[in-house]
C-alpha positions in Angstrom: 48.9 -37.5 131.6 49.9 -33.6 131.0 49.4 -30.9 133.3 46.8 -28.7 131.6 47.9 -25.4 130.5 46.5 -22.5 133.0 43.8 -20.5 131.7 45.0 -16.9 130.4 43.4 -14.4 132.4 43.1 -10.3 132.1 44.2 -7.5 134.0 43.0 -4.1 133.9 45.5 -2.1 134.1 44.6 1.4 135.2 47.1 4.3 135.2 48.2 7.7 134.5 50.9 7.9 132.6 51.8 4.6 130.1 54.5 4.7 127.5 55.4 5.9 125.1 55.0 8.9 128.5 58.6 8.4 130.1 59.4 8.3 134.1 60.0 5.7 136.3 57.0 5.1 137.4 55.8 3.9 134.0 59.0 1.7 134.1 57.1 0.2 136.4 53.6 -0.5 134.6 55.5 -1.5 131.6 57.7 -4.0 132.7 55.2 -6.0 134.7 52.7 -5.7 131.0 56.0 -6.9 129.2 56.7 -9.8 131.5 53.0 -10.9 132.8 52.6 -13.0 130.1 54.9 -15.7 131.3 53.2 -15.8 133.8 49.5 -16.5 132.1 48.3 -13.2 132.5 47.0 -11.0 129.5 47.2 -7.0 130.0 45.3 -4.5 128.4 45.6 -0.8 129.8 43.8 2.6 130.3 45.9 5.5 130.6 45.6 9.2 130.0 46.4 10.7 127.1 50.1 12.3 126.7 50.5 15.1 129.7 51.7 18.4 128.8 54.9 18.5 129.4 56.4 15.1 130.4 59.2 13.7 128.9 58.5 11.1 125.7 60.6 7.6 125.2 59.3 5.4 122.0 61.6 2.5 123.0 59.1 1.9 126.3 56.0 1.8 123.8 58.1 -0.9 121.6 58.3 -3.0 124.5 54.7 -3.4 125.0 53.8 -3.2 121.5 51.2 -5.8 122.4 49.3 -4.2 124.8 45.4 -2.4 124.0 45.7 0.6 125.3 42.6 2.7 126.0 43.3 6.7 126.4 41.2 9.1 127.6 42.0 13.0 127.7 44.6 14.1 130.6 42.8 17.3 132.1 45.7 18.4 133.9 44.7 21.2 136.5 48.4 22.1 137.2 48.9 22.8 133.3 45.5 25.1 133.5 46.8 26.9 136.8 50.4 27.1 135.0 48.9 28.7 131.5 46.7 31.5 133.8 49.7 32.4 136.4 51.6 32.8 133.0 49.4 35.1 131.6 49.1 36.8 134.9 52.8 37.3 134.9 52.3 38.7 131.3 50.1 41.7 132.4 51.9 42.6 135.3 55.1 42.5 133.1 53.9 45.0 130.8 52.8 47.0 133.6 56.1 46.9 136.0 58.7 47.3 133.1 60.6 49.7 134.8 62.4 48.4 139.0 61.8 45.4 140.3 58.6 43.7 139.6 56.3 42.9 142.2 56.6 39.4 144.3 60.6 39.5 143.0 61.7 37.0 145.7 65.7 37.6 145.5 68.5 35.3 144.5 68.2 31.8 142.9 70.1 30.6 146.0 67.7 32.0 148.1 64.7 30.5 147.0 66.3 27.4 146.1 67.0 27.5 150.3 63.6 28.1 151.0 62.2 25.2 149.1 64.5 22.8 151.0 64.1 24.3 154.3 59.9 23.8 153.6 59.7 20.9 150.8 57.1 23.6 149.4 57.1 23.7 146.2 55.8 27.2 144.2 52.5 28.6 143.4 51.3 26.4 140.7 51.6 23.5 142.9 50.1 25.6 146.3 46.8 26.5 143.8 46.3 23.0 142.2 46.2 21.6 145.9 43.7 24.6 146.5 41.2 23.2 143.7 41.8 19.8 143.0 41.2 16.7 145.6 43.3 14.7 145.7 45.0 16.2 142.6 46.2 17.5 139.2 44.1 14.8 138.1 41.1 15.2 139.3 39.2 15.7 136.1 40.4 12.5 134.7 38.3 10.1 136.7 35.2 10.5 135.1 35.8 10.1 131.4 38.2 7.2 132.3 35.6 5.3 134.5 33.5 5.2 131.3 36.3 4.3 129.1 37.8 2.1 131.6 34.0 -0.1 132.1 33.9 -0.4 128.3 37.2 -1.8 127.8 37.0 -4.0 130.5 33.6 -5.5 129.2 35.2 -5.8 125.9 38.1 -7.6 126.9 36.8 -9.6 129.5 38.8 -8.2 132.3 39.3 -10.4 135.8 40.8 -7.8 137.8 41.6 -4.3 137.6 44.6 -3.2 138.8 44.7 0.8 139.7 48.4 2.2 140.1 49.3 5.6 141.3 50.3 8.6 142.3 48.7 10.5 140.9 46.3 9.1 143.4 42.9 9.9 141.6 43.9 7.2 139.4 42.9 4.9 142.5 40.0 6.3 142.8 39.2 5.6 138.7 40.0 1.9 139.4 37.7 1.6 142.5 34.5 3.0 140.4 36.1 0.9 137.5 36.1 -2.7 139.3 33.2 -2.0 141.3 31.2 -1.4 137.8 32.5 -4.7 135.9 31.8 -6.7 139.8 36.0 -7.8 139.8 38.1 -7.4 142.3 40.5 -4.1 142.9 44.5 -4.4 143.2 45.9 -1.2 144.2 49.5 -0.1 143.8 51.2 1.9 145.7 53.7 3.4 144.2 54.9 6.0 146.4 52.9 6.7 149.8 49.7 8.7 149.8 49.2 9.6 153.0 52.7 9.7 154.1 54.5 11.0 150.9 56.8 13.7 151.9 55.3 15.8 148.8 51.8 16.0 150.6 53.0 17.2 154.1 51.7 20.7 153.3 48.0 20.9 153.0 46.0 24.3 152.4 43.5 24.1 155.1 42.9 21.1 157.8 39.8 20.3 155.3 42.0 19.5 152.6 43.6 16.9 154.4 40.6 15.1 155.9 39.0 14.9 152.5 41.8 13.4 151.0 42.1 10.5 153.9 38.7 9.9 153.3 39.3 8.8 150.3 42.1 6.9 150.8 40.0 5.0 153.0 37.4 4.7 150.3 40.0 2.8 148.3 41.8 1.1 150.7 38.3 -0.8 151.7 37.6 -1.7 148.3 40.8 -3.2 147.7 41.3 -7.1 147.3 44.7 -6.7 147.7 47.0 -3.9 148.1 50.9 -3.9 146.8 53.3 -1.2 147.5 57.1 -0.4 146.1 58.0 0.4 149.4 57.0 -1.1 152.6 54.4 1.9 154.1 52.6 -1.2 155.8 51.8 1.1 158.8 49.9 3.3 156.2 48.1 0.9 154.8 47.0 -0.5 157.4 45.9 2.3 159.8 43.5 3.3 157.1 41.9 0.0 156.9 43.5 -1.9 154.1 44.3 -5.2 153.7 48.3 -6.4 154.5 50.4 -4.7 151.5 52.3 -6.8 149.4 55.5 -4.9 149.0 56.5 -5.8 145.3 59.7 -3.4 144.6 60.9 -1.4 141.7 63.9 -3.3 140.3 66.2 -3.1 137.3 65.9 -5.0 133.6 69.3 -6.4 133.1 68.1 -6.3 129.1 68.2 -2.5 129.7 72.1 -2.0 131.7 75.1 -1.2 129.8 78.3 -2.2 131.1 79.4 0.2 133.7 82.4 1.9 132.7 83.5 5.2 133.9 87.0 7.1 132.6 89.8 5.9 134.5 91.5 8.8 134.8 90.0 12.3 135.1 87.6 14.1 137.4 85.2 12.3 139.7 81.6 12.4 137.9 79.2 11.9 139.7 75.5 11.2 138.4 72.1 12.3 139.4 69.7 10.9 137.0 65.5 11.4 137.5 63.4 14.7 138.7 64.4 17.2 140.9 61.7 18.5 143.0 60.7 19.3 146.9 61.3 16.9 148.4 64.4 16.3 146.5 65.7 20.0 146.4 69.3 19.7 144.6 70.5 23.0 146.7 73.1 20.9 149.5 74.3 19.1 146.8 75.5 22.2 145.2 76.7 23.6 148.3 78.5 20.3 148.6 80.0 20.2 145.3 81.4 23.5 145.7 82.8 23.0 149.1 84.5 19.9 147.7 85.9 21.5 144.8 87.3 24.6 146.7 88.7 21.9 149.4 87.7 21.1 153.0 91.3 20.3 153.6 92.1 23.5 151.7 93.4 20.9 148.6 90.9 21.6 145.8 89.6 18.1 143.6 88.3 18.4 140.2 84.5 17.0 140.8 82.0 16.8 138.3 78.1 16.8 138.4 76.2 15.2 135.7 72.7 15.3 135.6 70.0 13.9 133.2 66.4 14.7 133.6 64.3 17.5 134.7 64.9 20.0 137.3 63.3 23.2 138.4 63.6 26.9 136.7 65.5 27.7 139.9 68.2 25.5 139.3 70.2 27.1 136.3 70.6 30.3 138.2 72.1 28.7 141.5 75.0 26.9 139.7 75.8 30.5 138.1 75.7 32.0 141.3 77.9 29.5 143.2 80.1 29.6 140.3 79.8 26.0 139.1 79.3 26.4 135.6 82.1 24.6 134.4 81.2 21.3 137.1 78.1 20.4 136.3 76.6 19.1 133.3 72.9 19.3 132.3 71.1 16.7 130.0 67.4 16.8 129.2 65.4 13.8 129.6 66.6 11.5 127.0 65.3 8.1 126.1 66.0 5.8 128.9 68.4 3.1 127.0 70.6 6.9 126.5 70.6 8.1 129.8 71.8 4.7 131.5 74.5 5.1 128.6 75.5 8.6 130.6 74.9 6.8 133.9 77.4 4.1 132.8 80.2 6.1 132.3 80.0 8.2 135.7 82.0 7.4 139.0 79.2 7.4 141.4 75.3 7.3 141.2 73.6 10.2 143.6 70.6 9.9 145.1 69.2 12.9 146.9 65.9 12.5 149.2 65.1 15.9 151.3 64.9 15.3 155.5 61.2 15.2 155.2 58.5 13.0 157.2 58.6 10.1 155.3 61.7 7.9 155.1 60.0 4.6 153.2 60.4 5.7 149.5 63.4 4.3 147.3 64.0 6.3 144.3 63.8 3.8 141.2 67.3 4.6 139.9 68.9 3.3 143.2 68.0 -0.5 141.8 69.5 0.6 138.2 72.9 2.1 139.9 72.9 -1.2 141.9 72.3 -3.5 138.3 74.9 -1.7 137.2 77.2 -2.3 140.1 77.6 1.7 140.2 78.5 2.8 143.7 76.3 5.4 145.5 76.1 8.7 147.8 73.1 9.0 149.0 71.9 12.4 150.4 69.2 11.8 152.9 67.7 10.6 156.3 69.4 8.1 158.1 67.1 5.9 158.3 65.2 4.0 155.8 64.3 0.9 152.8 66.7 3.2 151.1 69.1 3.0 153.4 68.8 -0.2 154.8 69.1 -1.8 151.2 72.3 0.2 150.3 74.1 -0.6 153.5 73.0 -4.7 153.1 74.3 -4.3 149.3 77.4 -2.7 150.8 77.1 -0.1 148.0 78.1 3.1 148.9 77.6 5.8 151.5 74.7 7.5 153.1 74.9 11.0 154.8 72.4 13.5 155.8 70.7 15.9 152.9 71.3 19.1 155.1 74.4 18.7 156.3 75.9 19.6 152.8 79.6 19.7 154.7 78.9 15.7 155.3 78.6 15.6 151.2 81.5 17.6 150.6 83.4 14.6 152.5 81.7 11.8 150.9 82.6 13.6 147.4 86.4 14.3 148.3 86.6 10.1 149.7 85.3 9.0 146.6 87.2 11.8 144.3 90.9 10.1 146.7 89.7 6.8 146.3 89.2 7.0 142.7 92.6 8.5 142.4 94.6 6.3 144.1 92.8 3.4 142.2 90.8 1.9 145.1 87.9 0.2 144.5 84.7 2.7 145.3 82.4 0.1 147.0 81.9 -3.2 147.3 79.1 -4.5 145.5 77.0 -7.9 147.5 75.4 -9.5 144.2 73.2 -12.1 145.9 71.4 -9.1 146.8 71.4 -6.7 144.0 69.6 -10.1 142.2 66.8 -9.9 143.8 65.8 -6.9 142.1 65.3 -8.0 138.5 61.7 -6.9 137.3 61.0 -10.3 135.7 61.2 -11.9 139.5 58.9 -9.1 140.2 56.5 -9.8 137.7 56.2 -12.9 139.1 55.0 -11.6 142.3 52.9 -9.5 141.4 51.0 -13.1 139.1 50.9 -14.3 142.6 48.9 -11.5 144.3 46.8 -11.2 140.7 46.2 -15.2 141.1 45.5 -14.7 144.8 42.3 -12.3 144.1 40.9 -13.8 141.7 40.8 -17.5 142.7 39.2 -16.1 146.4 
């Protein structure tokens, strides 16, 4: 007699950002709606509409050209509090043409120093966390609870499953699944409580409030999965035991790598500068490396594709590295791995801040790709921990930028000399593929719903 086929069930997905929004946490959300199917599971999505200013890729959106997606309007608050500082600046422009303006803070360099001393980021960011619990996207969760209940009556949803940062969309998904009577699967991507972004509150209430309602969720939940193993977080604020589902890498999506043979080192830094990944040490590093610890210069590049801050233009000028480092908007994610492809060494910088569970997304692409990496960081870490068992590259610490410098001359000899820049363990680097991955997370999605 034949098996019979298992029933199709519905997730809810609740997020965000969805494509055709780029970034690699929507990498994320779309690869698992691309690939749950095989697995029996159906996925229909509410998102926010397109944010203001994030990057755009239509070849995420064509790989999940099957997916209902619900949007609901993205009510920023760090795009309000960015449009009135601007005006702001306006008036007190017009008003301080002549000397130096009030609040003038000195050299790129300078500020860029402060940011990594402090992993504060600038005003915009310091008045959002003022006004908005627990953030930017506050005013989202009410028009998408309502959107998000009608879609999932419509479509018959079994489970809702809430991913974030930002974390409000967590909160969404709790009012969501507690509405349609399913159970709640909450993804972690990054830490909430722990994430080295939040280690800077504005008051001692601002932090309470947000734990409580992390705890809020966490109770809720069914089940929990995380891209990073923050069990301790989890747990401590009364969830159930995470699931630790990683980010990974579509082999569908790698070109060959295939870097110049000859020629500088380049080395490539591809994703968002921010705080907690100030680029600063780097370009301290990449000039000390170029002049020459050993006092014997080596032609370096930098290549980076994404987004950094306003900051950053201004310090390569001043430390005289305009003709070392190359700067490519985001681009469409099939075209940046093409950049990524033909570089020397993948970077990965992570400031020496609280929190050492994250792994940046692109370290599982530079490992797909069998690209060797320098990572800039803590010591200790998934990060870590995964690069030395891949045997992949180097680690060194983010603020020891003289540490860099020598990691960046090694690989800049090796490469000349022909030797081989790391050696790659593929039985690891395999179990990283996002279709396994999808498979795990059927198997938490199964879990729920059956109990």
């Amino acid at each position: 007699m034949n098996a019979q086929k298992p029933e199709t069930r519905t997730a809810l997905f609740v997020t965000y950002e969805f494509p055709p929004t780029a970034g690699a946490g929507v990498q994320r959300l779309a690869k698992f709606a691309r690939y749950l199917c095989a697995h029996d599971w159906r996925t229909v999505a509410l998102a926010a509409r397109h944010v203001p200013g994030r990057a755009m890729d239509q070849t995420l959106a064509e790989e999940i050209a099957g997916v209902q997606v619900v949007r609901t309007p993205a009510r920023p608050v760090n795009s309000w509090v960015s449009r009135s500082l601007a005006r702001a600046r306006s008036i007190r422009d017009s008003l301080f043409r002549r000397g130096q303006r009030p609040g003038q803070q000195g050299t790129s360099v300078q500020f860029a120093t402060r940011v990594a001393a402090t992993g504060r980021a600038g005003r915009t960011e310091q008045i959002t966390r003022l006004i908005a619990i627990p953030d930017c996207a506050m005013l989202w969760i009410s028009p998408a609870v309502r959107a998000g209940v009608r879609l999932g009556r419509e479509t018959g949803a079994d489970v809702v499953f809430a991913s974030g940062p930002p974390f409000s969309v967590l909160i969404a998904g709790r009012r969501i699944a507690r509405k349609l009577g399913v159970p709640l699967v909450v993804d972690y991507r990054d830490a909430w409580r722990d994430n080295p972004g939040n280690t800077w509150y504005p008051t001692e209430w601002h932090r309470k409030r947000s734990l409580t309602l992390e705890r809020e969720v966490l109770a809720s939940a069914a089940a929990v999965t995380t891209a990073h193993p923050i069990t301790s977080e989890i747990i401590e604020l009364g969830g159930p035991e995470p699931v630790v589902v990683p980010n990974g890498f579509d082999s569908s999506d790698l070109p060959v790598w295939a870097p110049q043979s000859g020629g500088p080192l380049t080395v490539v830094f591809m994703g968002v500068f921010y705080s907690a990944r100030d680029p600063l040490p780097m370009f301290q590093a990449l000039k000390q490396a170029r002049d020459g610890i050993d006092g014997q210069p080596r032609d370096i590049r930098l290549r980076i594709v994404g987004r950094w801050p306003e900051y950053v233009e201004g310090v390569i000028h001043e430390l005289g590295l305009d003709d070392a480092v190359e700067l490519h908007e985001y681009l469409p994610h099939k075209q940046a791995l093409q950049l990524v492809s033909a570089s020397d060494v993948g970077l990965i910088v992570l400031a020496d801040l609280p929190c050492v569970h994250g792994t940046p997304a692109k370290l599982y692409e530079y490992l797909g790709m069998g690209l060797p990496v320098l990572f800039a960081g803590p010591s200790h870490g998934h990060a870590q921990t995964l690069i030395a068992e891949a045997d992949a590259g180097v680690v060194v610490s983010y603020s020891d930028s003289h540490a860099i410098a020598g990691a960046l001359t090694a690989f800049s000899d090796a490469k000349a000399s022909g030797r081989s820049l790391a050696r790659l363990r593929r039985e690891v680097v395999s179990r990283y593929e996002r279709k396994a991955q999808a498979g795990q997370l059927a198997a938490v999605l199964d879990s729920v719903v059956q109990r």
